[in-house]
C-alpha positions in Angstrom: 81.1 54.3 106.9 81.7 57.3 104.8 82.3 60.7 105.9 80.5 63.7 104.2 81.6 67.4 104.6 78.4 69.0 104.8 79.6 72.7 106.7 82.6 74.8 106.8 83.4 78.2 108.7 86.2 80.2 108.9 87.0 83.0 111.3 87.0 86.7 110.5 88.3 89.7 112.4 84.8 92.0 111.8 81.9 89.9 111.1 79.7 93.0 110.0 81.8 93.8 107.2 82.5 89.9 106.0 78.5 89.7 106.1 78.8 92.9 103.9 81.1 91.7 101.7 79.5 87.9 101.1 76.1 89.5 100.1 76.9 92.3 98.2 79.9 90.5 95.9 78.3 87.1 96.3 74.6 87.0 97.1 74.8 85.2 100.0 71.8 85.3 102.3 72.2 84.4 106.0 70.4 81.5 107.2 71.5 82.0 110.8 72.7 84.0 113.9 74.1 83.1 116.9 74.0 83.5 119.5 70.4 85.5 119.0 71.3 88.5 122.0 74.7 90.0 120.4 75.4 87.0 117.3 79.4 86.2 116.6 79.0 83.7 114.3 76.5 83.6 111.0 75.6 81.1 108.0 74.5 81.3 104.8 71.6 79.6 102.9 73.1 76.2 100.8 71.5 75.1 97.7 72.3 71.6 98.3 76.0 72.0 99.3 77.7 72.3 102.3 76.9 75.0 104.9 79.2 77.9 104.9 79.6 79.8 108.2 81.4 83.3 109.3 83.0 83.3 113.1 84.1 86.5 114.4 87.5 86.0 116.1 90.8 85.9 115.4 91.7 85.2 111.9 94.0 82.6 111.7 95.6 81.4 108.4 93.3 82.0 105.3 91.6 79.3 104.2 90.8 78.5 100.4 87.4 77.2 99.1 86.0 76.1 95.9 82.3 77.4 95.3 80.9 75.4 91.7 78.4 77.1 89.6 76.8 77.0 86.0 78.1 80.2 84.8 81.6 81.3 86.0 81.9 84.3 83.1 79.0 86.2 84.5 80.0 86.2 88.1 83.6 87.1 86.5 82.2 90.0 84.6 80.3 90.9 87.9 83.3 90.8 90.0 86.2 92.0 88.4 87.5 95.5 89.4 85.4 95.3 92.4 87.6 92.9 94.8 91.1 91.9 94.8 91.9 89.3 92.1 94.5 86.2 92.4 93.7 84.3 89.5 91.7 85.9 86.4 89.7 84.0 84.6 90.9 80.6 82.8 90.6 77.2 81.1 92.5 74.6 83.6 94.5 71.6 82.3 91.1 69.8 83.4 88.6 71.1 81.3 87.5 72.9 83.6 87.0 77.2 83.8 87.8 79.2 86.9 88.4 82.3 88.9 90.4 83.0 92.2 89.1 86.4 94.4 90.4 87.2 97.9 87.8 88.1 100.5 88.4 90.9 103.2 90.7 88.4 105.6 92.4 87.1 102.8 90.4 83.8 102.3 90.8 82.5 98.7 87.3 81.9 97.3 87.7 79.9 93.7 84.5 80.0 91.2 84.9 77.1 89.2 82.4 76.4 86.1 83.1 72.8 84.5 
């Protein structure tokens, strides 16, 4: 048997402004809400990846997470100066070409293009 990741969440300390953040820097569109009466926890839509989920609670230790896409350089060019940087834009050892952003609880959200 083989196990397949197929959804993630991580915890942050105001959901309303993580929502914010995800779909004005990135795009996302929430899928879901729950619970429907006063919703804590949200996810986004997946274009064949796993599902990517927001719980409002206590933030514990930031997370890191690797989000693949076509085009790196214009999500670069669309992001930089607008959110706190850890890693501009580079070719890895592994032929590969990335970014590193923070999000508002200090999650570290890589864009990789290779």
């Amino acid at each position: 048997m083989k196990t397949r990741l197929e959804h993630v969440r991580i915890n942050v300390t105001d959901l309303t402004q993580a929502v914010k953040w995800y779909e004005e820097n990135l795009g996302f569109t929430i899928e879901a809400r729950w619970p429907p009466e006063n919703p804590n926890y949200v996810h986004f839509e997946s274009e064949g990846g796993a599902i990517f989920g927001l719980m409002e609670g206590e933030a514990s230790t930031p997370g890191r997470f690797n989000f693949y896409l076509p085009d790196v350089e214009s999500l670069w060019e669309r992001l930089k100066g607008k959110v706190e940087v850890i890693e501009e834009i580079m070719d890895t050892p592994y032929g590969s070409r990335k970014f590193t952003i923070c999000d508002p609880d200090g999650n570290e959200l890589g864009f990789v293009q290779g």
